[in-house]
OpenMM code with the backbone's topology and positions (N, CA, C; nanometers):
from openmm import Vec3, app, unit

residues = "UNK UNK UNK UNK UNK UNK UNK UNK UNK UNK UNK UNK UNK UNK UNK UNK UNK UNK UNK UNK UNK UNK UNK UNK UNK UNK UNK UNK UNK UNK UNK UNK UNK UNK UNK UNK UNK UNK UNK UNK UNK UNK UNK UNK UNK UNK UNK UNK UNK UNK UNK UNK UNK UNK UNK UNK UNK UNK UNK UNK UNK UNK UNK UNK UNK UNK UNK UNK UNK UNK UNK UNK UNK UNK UNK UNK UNK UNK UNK UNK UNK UNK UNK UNK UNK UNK UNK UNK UNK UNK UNK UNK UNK UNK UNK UNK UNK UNK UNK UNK UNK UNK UNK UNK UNK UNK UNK UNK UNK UNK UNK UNK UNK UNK UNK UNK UNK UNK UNK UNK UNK UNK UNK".split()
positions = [
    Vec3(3.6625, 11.3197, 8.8839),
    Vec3(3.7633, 11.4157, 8.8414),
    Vec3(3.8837, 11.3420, 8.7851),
    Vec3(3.9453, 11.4219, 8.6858),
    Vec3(4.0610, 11.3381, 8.6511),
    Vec3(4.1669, 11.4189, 8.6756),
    Vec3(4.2861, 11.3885, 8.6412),
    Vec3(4.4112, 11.4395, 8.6643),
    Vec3(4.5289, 11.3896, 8.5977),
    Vec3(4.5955, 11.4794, 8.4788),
    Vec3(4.6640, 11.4941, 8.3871),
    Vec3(4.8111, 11.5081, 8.4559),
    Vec3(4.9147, 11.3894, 8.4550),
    Vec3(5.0223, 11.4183, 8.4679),
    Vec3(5.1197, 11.4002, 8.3732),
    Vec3(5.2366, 11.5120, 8.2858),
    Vec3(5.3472, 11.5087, 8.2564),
    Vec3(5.4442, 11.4771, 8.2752),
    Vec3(5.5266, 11.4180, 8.2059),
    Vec3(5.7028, 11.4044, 8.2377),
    Vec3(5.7903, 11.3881, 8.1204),
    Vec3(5.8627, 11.4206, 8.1462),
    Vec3(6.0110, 11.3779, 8.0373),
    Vec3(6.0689, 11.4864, 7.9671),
    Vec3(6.0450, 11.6233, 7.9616),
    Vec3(6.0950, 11.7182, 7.8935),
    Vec3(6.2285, 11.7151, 8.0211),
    Vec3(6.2598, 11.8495, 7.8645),
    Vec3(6.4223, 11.8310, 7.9478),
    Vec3(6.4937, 11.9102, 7.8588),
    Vec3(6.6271, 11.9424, 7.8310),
    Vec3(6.6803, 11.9793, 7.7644),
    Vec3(6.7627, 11.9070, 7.6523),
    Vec3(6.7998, 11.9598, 7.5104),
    Vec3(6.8685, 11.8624, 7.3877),
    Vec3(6.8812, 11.9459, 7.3402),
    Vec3(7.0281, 11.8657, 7.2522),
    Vec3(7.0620, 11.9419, 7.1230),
    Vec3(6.9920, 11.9281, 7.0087),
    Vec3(6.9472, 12.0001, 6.9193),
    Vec3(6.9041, 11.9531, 6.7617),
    Vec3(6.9452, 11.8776, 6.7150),
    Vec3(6.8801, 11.7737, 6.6781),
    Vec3(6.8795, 11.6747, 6.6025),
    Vec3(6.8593, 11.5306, 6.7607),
    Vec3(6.8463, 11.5891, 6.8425),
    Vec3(6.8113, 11.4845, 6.9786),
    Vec3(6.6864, 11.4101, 6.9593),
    Vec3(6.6349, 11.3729, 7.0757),
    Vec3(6.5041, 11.3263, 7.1578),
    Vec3(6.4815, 11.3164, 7.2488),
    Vec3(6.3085, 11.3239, 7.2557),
    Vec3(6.2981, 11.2977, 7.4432),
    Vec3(6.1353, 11.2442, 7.3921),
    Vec3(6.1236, 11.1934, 7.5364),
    Vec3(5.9649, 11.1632, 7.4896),
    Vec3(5.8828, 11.1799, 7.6496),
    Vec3(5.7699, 11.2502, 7.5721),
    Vec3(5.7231, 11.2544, 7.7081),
    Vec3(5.5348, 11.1472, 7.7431),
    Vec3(5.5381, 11.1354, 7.8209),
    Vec3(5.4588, 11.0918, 7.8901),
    Vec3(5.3542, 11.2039, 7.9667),
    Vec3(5.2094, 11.0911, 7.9713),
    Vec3(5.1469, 11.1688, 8.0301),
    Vec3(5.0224, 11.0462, 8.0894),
    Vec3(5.0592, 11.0716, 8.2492),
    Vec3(4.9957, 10.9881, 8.3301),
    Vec3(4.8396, 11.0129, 8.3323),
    Vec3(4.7269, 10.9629, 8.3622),
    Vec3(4.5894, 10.9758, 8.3746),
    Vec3(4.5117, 10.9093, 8.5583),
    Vec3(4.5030, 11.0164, 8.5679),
    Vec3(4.4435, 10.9560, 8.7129),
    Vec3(4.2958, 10.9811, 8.7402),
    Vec3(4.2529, 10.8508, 8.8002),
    Vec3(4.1520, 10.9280, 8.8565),
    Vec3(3.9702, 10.8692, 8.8116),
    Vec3(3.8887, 10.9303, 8.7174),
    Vec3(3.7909, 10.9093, 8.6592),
    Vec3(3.8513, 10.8302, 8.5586),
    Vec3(3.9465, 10.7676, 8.5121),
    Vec3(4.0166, 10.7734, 8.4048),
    Vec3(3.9377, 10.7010, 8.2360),
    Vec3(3.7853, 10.6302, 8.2995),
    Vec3(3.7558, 10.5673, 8.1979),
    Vec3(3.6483, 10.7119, 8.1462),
    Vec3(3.6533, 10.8561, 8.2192),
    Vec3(3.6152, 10.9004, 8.1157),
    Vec3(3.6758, 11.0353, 8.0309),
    Vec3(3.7896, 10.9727, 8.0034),
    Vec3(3.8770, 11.0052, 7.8979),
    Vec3(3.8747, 10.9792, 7.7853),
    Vec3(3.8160, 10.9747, 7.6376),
    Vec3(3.8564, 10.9346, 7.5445),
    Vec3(3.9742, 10.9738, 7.4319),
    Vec3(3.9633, 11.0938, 7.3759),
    Vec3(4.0988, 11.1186, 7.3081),
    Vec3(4.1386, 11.1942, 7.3970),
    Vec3(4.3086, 11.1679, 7.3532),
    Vec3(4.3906, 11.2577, 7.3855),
    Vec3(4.4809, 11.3284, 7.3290),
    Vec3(4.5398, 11.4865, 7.3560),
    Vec3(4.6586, 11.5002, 7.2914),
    Vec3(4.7279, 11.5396, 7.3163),
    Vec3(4.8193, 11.5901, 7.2223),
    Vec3(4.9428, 11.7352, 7.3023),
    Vec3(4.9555, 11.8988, 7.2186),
    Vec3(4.9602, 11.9285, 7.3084),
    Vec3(4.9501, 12.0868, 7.2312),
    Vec3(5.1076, 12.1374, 7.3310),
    Vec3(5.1574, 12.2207, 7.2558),
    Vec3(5.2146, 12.3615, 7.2994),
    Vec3(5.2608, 12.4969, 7.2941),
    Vec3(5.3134, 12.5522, 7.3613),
    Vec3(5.3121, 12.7000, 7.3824),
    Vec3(5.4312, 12.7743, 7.3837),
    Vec3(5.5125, 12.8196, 7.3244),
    Vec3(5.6393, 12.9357, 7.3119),
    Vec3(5.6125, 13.0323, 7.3975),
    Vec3(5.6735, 13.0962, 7.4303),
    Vec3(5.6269, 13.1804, 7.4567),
    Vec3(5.5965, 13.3402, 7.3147),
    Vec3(5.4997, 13.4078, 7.3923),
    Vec3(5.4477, 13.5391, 7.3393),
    Vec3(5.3683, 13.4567, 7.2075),
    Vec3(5.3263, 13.2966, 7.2052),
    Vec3(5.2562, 13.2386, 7.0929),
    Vec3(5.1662, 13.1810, 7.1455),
    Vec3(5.0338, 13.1937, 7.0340),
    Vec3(4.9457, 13.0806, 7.1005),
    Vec3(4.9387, 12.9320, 7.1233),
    Vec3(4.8852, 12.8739, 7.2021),
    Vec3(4.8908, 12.7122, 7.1775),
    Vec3(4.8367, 12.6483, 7.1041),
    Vec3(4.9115, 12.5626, 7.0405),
    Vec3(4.9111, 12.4835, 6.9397),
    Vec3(4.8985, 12.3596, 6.9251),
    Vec3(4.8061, 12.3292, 6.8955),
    Vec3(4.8017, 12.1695, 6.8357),
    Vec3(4.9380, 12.0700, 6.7709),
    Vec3(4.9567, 12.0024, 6.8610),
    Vec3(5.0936, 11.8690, 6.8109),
    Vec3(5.0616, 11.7641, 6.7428),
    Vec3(4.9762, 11.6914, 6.8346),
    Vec3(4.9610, 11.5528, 6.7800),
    Vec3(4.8311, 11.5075, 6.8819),
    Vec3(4.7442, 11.4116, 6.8203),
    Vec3(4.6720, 11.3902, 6.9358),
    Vec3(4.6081, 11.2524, 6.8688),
    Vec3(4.5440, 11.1677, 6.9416),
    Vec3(4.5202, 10.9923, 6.9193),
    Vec3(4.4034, 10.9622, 7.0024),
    Vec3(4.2845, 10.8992, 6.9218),
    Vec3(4.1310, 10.9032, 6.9492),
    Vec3(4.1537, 10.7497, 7.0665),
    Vec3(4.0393, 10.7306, 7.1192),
    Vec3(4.0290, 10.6286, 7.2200),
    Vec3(4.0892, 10.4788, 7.0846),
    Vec3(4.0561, 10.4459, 7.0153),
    Vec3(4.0460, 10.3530, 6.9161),
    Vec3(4.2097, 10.3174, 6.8621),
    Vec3(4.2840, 10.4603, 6.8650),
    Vec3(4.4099, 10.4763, 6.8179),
    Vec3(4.4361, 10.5288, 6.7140),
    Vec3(4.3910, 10.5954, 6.6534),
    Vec3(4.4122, 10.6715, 6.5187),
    Vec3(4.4627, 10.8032, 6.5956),
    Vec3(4.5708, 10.8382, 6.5131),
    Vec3(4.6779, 10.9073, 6.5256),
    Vec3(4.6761, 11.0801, 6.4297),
    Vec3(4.6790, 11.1586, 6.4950),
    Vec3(4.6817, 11.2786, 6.3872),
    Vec3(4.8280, 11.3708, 6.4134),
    Vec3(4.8316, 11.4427, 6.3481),
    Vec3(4.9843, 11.5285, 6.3283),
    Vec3(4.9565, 11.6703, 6.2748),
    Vec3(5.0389, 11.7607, 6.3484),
    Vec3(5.0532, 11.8559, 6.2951),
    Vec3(5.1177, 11.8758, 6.1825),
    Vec3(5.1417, 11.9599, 6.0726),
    Vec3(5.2259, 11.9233, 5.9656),
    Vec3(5.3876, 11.9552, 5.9741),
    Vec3(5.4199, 12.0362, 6.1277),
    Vec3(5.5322, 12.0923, 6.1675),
    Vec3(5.5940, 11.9666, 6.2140),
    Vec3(5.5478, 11.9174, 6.2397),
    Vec3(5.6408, 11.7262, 6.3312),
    Vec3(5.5908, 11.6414, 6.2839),
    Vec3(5.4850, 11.6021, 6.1582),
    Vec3(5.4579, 11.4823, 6.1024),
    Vec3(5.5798, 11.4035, 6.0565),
    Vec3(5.6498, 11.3051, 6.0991),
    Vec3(5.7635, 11.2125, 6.0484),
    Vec3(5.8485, 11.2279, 6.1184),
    Vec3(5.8551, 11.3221, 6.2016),
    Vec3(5.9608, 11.3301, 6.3628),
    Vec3(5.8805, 11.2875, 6.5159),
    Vec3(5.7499, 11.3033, 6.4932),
    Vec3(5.6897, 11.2835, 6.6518),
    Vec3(5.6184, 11.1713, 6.6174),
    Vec3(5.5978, 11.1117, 6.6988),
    Vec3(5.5091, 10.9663, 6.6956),
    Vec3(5.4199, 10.9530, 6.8651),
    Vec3(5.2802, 10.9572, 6.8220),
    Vec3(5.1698, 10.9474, 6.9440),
    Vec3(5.1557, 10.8143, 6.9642),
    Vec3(5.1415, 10.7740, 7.0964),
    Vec3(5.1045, 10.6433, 7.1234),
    Vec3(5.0035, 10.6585, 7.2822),
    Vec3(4.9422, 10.5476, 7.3223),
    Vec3(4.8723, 10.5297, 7.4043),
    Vec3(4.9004, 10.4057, 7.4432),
    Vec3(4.8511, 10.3820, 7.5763),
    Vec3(4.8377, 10.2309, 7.6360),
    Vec3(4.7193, 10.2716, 7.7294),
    Vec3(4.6102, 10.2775, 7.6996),
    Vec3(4.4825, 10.2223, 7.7692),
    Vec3(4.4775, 10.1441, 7.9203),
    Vec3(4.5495, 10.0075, 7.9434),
    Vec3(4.5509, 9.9286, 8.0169),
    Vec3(4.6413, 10.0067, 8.1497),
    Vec3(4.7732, 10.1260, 8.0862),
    Vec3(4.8423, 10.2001, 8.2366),
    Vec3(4.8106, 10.3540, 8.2284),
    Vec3(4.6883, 10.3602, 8.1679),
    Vec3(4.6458, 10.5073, 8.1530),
    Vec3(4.7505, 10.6187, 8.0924),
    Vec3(4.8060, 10.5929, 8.0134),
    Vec3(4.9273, 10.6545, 7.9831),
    Vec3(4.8972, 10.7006, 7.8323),
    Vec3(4.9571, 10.7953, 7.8136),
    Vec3(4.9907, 10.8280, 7.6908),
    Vec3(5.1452, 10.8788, 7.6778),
    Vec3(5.1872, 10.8996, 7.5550),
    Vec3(5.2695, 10.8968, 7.4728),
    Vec3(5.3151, 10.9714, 7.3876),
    Vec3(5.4745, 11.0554, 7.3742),
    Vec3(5.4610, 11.1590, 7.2395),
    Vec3(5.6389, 11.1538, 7.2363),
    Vec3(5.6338, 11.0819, 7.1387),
    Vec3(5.8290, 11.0349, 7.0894),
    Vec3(5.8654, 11.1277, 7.0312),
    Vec3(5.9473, 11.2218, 7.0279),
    Vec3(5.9744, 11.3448, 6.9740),
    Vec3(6.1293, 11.2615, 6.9083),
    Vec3(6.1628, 11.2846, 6.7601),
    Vec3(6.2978, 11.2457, 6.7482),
    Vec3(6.3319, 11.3720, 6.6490),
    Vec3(6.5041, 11.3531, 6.5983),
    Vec3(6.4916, 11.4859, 6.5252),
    Vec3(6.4756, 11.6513, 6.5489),
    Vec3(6.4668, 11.6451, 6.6897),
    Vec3(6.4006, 11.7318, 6.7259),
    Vec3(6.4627, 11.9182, 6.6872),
    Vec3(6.4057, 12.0245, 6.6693),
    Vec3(6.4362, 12.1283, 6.6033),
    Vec3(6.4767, 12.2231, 6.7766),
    Vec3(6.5299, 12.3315, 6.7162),
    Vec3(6.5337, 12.4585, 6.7897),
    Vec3(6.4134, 12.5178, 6.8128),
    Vec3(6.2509, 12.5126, 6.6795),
    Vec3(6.1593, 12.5594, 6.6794),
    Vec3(6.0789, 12.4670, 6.7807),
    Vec3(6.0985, 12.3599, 6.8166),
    Vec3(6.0267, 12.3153, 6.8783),
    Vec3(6.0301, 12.3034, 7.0476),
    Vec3(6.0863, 12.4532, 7.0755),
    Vec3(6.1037, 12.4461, 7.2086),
    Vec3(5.9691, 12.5137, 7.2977),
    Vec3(5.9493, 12.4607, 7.3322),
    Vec3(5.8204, 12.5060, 7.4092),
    Vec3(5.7594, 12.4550, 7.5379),
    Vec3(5.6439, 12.4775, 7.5936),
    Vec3(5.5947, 12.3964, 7.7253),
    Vec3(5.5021, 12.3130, 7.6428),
    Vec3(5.5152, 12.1872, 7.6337),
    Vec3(5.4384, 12.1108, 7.6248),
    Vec3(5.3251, 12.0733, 7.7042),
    Vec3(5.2310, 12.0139, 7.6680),
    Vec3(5.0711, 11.9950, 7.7566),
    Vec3(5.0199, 11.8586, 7.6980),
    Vec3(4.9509, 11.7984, 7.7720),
    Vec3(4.8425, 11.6577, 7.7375),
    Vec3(4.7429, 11.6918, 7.7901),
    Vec3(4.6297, 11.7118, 7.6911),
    Vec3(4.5263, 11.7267, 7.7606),
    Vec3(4.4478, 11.6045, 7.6944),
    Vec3(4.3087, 11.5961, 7.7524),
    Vec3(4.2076, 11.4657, 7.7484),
    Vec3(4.0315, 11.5462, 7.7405),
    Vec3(3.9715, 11.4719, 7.6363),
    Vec3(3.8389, 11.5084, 7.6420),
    Vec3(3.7292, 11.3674, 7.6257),
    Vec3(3.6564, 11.4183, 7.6572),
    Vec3(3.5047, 11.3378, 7.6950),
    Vec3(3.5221, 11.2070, 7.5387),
    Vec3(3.4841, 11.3292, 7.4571),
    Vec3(3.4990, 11.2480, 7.3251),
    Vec3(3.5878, 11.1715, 7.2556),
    Vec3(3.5594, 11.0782, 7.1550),
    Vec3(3.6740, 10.9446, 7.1756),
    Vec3(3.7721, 11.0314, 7.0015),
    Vec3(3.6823, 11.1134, 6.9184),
    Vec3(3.7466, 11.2061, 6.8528),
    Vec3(3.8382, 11.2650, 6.8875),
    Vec3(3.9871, 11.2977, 6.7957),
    Vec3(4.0594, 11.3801, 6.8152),
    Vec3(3.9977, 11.5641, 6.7627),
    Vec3(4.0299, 11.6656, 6.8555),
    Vec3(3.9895, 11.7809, 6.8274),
    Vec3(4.1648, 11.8511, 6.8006),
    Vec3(4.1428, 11.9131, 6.7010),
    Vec3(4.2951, 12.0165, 6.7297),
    Vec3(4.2443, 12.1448, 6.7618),
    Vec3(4.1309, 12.1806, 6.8424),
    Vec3(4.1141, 12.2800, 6.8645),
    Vec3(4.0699, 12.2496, 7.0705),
    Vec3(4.2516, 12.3328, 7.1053),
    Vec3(4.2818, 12.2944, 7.2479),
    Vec3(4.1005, 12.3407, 7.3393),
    Vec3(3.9901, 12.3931, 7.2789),
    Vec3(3.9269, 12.4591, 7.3434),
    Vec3(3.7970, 12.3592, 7.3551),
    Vec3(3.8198, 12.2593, 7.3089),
    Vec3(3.7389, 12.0756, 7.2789),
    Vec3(3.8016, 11.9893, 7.4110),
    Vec3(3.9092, 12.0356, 7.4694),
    Vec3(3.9582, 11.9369, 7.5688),
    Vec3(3.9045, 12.0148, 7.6974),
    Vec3(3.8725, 11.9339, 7.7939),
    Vec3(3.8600, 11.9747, 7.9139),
    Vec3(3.9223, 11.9625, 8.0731),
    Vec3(4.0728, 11.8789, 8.0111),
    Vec3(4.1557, 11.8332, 8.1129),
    Vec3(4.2806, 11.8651, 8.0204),
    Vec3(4.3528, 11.9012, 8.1422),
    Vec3(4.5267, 11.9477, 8.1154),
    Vec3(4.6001, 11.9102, 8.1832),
    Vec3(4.7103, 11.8803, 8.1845),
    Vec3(4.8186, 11.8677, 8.2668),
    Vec3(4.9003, 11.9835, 8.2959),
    Vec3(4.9562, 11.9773, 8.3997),
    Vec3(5.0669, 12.1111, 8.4293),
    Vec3(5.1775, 12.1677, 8.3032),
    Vec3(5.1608, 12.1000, 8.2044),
    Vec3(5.2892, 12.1244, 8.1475),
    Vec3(5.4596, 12.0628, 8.1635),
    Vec3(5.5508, 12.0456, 8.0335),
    Vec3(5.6502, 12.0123, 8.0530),
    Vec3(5.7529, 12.0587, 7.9743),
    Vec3(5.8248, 12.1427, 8.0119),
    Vec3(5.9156, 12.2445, 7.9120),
    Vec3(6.0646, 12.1443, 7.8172),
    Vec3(6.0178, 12.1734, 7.6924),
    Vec3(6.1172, 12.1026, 7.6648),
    Vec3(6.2153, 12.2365, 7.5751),
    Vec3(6.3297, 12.2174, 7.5509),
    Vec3(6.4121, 12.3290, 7.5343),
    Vec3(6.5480, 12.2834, 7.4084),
    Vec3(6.5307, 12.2780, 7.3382),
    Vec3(6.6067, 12.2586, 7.2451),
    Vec3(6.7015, 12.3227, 7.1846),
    Vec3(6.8249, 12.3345, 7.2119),
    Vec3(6.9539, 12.3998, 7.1324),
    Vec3(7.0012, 12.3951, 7.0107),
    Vec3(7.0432, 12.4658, 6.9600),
    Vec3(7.0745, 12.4945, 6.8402),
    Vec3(7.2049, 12.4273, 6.8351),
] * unit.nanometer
topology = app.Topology()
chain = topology.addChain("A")
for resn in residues:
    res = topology.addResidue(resn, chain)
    for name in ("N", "CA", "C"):
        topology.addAtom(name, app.Element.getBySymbol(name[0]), res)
């Protein structure tokens, strides 16, 4: 079994940053990609950014050149640098992880989640 942990949301003004993290416990070598999706409310969840076992990197076209995905393999960790950040981009953030070393932007390809991490951005 694995187990998806979050951190680092928080609150900012527009034009801020935060970056969050997302711990991996557990089964952890069978994880291959990972990503981040999130959720507004009364919206569906959405695909952010997400980075294959290998490291290739994908983007939504809403934060391509403001968010940056990273991984470190060796502390089970992943990675999501939010800079720039908007009013639209306030939401609960998520990391989830699937079998396959492919990135999917379709959240229904992953089979591990984390609790979530609300990040909240002011105008």
């Amino acid at each position: 079994q694995v187990q998806l942990v979050e951190s680092g949301g928080g609150l900012v003004q527009a034009g801020g940053s935060l970056r969050l993290s997302c711990a991996t416990f557990g089964r952890t070598f069978s994880i291959g990609a990972m990503g981040w999706f999130r959720q507004a409310p009364g919206k569906e969840r959405e695909f952010v950014s997400g980075i294959s076992w290998t490291g290739s990197e994908y983007y939504a076209d809403s934060v391509k050149g403001r968010f940056t995905i990273s991984r470190d393999n060796t502390k089970n960790t992943t990675f999501l640098q939010m800079n720039n950040l908007k009013p639209e981009d306030t939401a609960m953030y998520y990391c989830a992880g699937r079998v396959a070393p492919k990135v999917s932007t379709n959240p229904g390809d992953f089979g591990t989640w984390g609790q979530g991490t609300q990040v909240t951005v002011s105008s």
